[in-house]
C-alpha positions as CSV (number, residue, x, y, z in Angstrom):
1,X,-27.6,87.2,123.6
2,X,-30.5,89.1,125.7
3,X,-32.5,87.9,127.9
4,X,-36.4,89.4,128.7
5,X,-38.4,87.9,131.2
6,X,-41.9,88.7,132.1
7,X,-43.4,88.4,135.5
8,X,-46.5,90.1,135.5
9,X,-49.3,88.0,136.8
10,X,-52.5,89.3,135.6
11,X,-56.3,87.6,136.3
12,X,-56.5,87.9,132.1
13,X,-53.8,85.2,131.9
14,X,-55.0,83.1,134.8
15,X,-59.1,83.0,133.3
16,X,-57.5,81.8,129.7
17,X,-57.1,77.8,131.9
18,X,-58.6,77.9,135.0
19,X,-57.4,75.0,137.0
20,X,-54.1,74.0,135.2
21,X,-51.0,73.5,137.2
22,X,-47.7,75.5,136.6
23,X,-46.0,72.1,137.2
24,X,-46.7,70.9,133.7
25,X,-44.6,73.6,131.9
26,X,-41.3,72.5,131.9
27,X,-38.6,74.5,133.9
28,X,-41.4,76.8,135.0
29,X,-41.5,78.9,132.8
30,X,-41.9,79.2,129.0
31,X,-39.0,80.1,127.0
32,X,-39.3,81.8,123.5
33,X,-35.8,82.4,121.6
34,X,-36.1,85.0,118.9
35,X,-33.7,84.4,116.2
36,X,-33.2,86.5,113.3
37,X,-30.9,88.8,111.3
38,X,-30.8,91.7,113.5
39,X,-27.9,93.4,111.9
40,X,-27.8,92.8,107.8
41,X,-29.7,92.2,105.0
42,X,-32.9,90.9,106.1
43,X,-32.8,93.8,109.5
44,X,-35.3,95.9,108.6
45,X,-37.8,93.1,107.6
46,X,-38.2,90.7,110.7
47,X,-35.1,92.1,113.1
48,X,-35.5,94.3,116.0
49,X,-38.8,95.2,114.6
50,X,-40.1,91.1,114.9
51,X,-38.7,91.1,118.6
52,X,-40.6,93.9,119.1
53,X,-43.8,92.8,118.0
54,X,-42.9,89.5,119.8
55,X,-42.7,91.2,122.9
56,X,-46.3,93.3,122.1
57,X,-47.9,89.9,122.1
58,X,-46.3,88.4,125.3
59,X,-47.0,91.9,127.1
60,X,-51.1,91.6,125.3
61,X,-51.4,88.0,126.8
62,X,-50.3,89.1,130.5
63,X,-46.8,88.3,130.9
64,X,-47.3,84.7,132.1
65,X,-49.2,81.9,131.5
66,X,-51.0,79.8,134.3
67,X,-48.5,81.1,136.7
68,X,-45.4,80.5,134.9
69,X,-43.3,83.4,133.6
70,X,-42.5,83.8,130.0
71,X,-39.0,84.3,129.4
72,X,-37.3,86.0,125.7
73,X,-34.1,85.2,124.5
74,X,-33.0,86.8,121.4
75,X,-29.8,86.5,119.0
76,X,-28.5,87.8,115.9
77,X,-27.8,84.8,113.4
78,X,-25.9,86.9,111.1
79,X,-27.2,84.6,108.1
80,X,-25.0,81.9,109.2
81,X,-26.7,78.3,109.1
82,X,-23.9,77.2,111.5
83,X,-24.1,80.5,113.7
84,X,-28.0,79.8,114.0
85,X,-27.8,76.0,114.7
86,X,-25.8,76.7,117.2
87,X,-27.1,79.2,119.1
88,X,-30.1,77.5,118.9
89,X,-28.5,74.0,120.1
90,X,-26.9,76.3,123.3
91,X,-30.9,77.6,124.1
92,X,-32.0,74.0,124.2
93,X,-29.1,72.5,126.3
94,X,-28.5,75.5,128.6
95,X,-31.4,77.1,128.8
96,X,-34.6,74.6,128.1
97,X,-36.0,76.9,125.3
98,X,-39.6,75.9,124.5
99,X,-40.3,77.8,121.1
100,X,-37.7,79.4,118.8
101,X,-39.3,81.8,116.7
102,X,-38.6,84.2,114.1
103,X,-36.3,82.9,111.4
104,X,-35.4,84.5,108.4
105,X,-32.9,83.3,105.7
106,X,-34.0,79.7,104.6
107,X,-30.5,78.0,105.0
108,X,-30.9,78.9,108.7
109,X,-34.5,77.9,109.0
110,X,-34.1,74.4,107.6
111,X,-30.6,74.1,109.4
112,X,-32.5,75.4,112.7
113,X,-35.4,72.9,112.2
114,X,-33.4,69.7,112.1
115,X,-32.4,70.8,115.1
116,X,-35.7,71.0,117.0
117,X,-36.4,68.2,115.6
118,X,-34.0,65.8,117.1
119,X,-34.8,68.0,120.1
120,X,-37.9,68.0,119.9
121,X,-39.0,71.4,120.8
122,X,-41.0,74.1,118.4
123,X,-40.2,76.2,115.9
124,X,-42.5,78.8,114.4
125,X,-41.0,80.1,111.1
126,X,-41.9,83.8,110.0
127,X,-39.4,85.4,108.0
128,X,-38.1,82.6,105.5
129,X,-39.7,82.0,102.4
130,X,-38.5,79.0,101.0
131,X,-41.9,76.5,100.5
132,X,-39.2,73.7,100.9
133,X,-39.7,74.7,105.1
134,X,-43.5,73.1,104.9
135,X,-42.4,70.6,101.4
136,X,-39.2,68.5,101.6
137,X,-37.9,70.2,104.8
138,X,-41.1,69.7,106.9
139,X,-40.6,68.2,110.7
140,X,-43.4,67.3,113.3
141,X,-41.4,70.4,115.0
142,X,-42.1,73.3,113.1
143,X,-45.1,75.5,111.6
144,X,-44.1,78.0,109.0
145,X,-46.4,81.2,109.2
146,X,-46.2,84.1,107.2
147,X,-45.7,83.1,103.4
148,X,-43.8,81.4,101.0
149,X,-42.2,81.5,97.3
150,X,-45.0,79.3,95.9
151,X,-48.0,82.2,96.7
152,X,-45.3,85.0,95.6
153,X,-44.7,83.4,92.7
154,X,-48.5,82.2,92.0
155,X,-49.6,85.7,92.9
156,X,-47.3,87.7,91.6
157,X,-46.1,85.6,88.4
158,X,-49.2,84.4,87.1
159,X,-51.0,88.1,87.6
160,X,-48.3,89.5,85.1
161,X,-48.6,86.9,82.9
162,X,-52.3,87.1,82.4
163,X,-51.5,90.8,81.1
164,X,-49.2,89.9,78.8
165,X,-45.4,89.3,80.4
166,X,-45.2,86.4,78.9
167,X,-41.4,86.2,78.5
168,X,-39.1,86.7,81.7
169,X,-35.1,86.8,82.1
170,X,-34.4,85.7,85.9
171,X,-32.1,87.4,88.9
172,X,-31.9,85.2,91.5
173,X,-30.3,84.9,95.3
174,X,-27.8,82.0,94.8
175,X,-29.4,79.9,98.5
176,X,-32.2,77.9,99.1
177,X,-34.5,80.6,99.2
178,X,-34.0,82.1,95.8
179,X,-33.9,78.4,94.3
180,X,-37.4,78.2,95.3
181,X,-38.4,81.4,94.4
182,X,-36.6,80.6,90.8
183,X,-38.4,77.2,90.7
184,X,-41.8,78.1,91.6
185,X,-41.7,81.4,89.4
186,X,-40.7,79.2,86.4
187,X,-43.0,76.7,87.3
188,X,-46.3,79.1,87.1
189,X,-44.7,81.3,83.7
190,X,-44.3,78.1,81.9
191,X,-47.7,76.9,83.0
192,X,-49.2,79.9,82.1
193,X,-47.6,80.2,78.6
194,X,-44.9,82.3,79.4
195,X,-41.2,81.6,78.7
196,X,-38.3,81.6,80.3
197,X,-35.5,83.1,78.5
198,X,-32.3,83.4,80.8
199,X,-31.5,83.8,84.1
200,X,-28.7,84.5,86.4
201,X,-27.8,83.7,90.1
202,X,-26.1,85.9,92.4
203,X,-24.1,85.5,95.4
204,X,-25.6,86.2,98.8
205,X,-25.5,89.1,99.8
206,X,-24.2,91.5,96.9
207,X,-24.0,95.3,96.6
208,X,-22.7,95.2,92.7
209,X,-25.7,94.2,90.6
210,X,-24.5,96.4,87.2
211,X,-23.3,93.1,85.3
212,X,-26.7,91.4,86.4
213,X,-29.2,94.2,85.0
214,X,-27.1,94.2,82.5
215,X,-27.4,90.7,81.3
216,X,-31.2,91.3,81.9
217,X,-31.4,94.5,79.8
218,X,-29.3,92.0,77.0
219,X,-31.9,89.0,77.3
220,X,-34.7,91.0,75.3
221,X,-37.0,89.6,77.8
222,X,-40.1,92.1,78.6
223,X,-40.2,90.9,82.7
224,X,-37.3,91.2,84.8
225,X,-38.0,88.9,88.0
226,X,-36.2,89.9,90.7
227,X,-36.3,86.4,92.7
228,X,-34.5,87.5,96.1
229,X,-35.1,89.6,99.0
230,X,-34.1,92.3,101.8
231,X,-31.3,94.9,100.7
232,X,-30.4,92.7,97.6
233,X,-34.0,93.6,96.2
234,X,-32.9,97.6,97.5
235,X,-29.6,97.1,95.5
236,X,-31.0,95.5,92.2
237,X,-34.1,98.0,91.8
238,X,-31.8,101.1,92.6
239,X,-29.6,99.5,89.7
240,X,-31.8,99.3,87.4
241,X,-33.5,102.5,88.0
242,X,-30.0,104.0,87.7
243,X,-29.8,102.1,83.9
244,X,-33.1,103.0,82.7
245,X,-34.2,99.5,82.5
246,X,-37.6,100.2,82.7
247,X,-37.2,103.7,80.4
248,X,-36.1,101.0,78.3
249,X,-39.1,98.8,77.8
250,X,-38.8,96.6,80.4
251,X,-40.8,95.5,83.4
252,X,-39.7,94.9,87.0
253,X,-41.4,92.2,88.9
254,X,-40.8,92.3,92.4
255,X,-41.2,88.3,93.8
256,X,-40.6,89.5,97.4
257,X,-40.6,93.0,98.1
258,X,-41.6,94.1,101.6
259,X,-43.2,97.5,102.7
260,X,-39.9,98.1,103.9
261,X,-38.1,98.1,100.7
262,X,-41.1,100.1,98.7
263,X,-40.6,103.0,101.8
264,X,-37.0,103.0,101.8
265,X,-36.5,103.8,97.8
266,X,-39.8,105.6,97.4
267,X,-42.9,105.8,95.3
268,X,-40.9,107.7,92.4
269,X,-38.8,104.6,91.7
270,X,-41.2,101.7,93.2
271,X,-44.9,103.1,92.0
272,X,-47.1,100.7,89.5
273,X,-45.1,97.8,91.3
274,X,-47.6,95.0,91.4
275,X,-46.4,92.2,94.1
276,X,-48.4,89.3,96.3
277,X,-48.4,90.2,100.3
278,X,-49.7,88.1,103.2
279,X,-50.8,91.5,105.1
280,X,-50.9,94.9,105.2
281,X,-50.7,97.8,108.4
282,X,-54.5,99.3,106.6
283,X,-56.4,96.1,105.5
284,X,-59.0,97.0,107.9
285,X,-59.7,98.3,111.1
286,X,-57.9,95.6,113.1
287,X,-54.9,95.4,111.3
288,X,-55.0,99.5,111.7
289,X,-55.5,99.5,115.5
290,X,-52.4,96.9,116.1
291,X,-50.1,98.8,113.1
292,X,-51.0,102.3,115.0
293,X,-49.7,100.8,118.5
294,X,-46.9,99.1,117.1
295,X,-45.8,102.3,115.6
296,X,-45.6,104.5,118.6
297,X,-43.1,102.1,119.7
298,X,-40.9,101.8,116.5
299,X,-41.9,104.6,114.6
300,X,-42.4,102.3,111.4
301,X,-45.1,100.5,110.1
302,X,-44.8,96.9,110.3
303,X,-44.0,94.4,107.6
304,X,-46.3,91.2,107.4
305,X,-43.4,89.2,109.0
306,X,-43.5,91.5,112.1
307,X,-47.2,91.3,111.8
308,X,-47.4,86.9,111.7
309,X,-45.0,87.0,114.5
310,X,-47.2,89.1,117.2
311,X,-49.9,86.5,115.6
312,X,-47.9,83.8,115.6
313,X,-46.9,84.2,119.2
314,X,-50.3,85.0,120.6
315,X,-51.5,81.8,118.9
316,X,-48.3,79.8,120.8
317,X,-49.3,81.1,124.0
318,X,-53.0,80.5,123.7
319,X,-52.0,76.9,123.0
320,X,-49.9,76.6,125.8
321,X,-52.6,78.1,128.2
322,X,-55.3,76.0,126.9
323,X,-53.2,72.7,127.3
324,X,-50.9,73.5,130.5
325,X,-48.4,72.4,128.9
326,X,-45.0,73.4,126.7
327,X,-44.3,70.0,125.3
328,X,-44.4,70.8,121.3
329,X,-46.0,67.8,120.0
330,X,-49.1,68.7,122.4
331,X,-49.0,72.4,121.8
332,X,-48.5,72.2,117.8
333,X,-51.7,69.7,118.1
334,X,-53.8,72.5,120.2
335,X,-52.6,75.3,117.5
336,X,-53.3,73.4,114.6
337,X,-56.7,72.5,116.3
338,X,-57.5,75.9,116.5
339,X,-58.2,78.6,113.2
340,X,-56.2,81.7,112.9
341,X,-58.9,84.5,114.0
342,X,-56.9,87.8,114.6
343,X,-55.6,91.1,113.3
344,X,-53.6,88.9,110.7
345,X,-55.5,86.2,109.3
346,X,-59.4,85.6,109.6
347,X,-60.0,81.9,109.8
348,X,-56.4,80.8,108.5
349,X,-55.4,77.3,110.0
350,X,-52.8,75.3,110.0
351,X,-52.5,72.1,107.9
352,X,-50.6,68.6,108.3
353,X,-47.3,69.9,107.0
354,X,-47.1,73.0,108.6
355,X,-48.1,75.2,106.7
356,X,-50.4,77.7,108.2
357,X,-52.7,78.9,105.4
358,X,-54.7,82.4,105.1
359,X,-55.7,84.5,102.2
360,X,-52.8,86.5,100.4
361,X,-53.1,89.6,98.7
362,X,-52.0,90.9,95.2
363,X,-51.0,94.2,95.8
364,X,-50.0,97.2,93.4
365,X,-47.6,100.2,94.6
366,X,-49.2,103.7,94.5
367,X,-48.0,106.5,92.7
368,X,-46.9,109.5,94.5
369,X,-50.1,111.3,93.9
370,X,-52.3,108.6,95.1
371,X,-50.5,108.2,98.4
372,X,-52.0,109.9,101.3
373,X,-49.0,109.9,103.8
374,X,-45.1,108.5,104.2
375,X,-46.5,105.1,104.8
376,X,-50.1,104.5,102.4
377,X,-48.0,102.5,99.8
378,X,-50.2,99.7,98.8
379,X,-53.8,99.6,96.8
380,X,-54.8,96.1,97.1
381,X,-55.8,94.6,93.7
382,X,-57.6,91.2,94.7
383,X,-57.6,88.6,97.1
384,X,-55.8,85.5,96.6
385,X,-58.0,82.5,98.9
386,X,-56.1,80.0,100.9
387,X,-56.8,77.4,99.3
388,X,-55.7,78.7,95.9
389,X,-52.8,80.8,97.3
390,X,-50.8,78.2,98.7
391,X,-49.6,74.6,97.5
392,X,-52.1,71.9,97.2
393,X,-51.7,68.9,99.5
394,X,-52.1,66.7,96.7
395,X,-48.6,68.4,95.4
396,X,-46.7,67.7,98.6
397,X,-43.7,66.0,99.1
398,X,-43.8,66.3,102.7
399,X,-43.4,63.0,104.9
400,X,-46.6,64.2,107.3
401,X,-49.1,64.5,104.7
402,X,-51.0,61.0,104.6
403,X,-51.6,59.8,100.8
């Protein structure tokens, strides 16, 4: 585990509450724990990457707020529910951890968040996807950020549909994550008069997918949904490639592919790709400014999970300064008080379950002769609105949502 502690006081910090006392932050100081898969699958996606756009937002907010240092503790989860409960039980009892951020495969997330909730400290949830996090799994404890299967699916699914993918064979990450991903995808095909016809789930993580593509290439089905994530995704489109799938007559449909994954297997294998994002580094010039600073330190573009976590962080600490204190029920009622207005979201907020909405973005991968540079991958198609991007209230099964 590593341990950053910031203890720069700067007049910027101390003008965002004038005349709120460092004795109402517990321990004084505010503890964030950064936990993610810093070493596997998911690495390249939230990882090192996330803690260093973590640390880009404490270092942008001053290093402290009101007086009290901000402390970083970070840990690899390896993808292990147990190995993320409890590391994040050891923050809370030995070291007063205020906010655990990050998170990335779902079992850990919803494992993680029943934690904070009997403790009741805060989570912020950026990397996991599962819309269970913010639907059945929601706590008074958590806000989930970034995305979620239902907007992949509604984006991604219902675009291809529309053009005529109307049936679909299935290739799903056998966890909670992919489950959703599978249910939500099938939901919006059948709605939109698609079909369904076979699927297949496999085990988490795998590096074999030849019996999988092959089963899909069997099906007869003209979309091949590729309902998982990370270097599974990598594995499953380099498969295919390698068996002509789409030489074949079939279509790839990437349900969560990140900028990541379309870099690291190229335009020549990735290019006419269409696939729903929650951001991207050239949106506009705000989004270009932050992407261009985070990249002289990594010397990668950042995904949109490395992108909701600077924002996502920013927004925590604002909170925190605003109300002088760390306690989460009063600093999850400041943030959802306040609308998302930064270089990730314009005027996203966050709802009664959790769920922090903002526009999403249907997005299609350039071809090599389009692309201007090593990193201009994306030509965004259309925006997807909040409201219609994400699930409806009036859907929820969430025990915060008031009938």
């Amino acid at each position: 585990m590593n341990v950053i502690k910031y203890s720069t006081l700067t007049a910027a910090a101390l003008l965002l509450a004038p005349g709120l006392a460092q004795a109402e932050i517990s321990g004084d100081a505010v503890k964030i724990g950064y936990l993610a898969d810093m070493s596997g699958t998911y690495r390249d996606l939230a990882g090192p990457g996330g803690l260093e756009a973590l640390n880009m937002a404490i270092e942008d907010f001053g290093g402290e707020v009101n007086g009290a240092p901000i402390e970083v503790l970070s840990a690899d989860d390896r993808n292990s529910a147990d190995v993320g409960a409890n590391t994040v039980r050891g923050w809370i009892d030995q070291d007063d951890v205020d906010l655990v951020a990050g998170m990335v495969a779902s079992s850990v997330t919803i494992a993680v968040t029943n934690i904070l909730e009997q403790q009741d400290k805060l989570g912020i949830v950026s990397g996991s996807a599962a819309s269970s996090i913010t639907n059945e799994h929601c706590t008074p404890n958590h806000i989930h950020w970034v995305y979620d299967t239902y907007p992949m699916a509604n984006g991604t699914a219902k675009a291809i549909v529309d053009e005529g993918g109307d049936t679909w064979f299935l290739l799903t990450a056998d966890y909670a994550f992919g489950h959703a991903l599978e249910s939500d995808v099938e939901t919006v095909v059948k709605e939109n008069g698609g079909e369904i016809v076979g699927k297949v789930r496999h085990p988490f993580p795998t590096s074999d997918f030849s019996s999988y593509i092959l089963q899909a290439q069997g099906s007869g089905a003209k979309i091949v949904g590729l309902a998982n994530a990370g270097s599974d995704t990598v594995n499953a489109l380099t498969t295919a490639s390698q068996f002509g799938l789409v030489q074949s007559g079939q279509t790839l449909a990437g349900l969560l592919i990140f900028l990541n994954d379309v870099q690291a297997l190229g335009l020549d294998v990735t290019q006419g790709l269409q696939l729903t994002t929650g951001w991207y580094w050239d949106m506009d010039d705000e989004s270009r400014e932050w992407a261009n600073r985070y990249y002289e330190r990594t010397q990668r573009m950042p995904t949109m999970v490395q992108a909701g976590i600077y924002s996502s962080t920013l927004h925590y600490l604002n909170a925190v300064a605003e109300t002088g204190s760390d306690d989460a029920a009063t600093v999850r009622e400041q943030m959802a008080a306040t609308p998302v207005n930064d270089m990730f979201a314009d005027d996203g907020r966050i709802r009664e379950d959790g769920r922090m909405v903002h526009d999403m973005y249907l997005v299609e991968v350039k071809s090599p002769s389009e692309s201007e540079g090593e990193w201009d991958l994306y030509e965004i198609l259309r925006t997807i609105p909040a409201e219609e991007a994400f699930r409806p209230l009036s859907e929820s099964q969430c025990s915060l949502v008031k009938g």
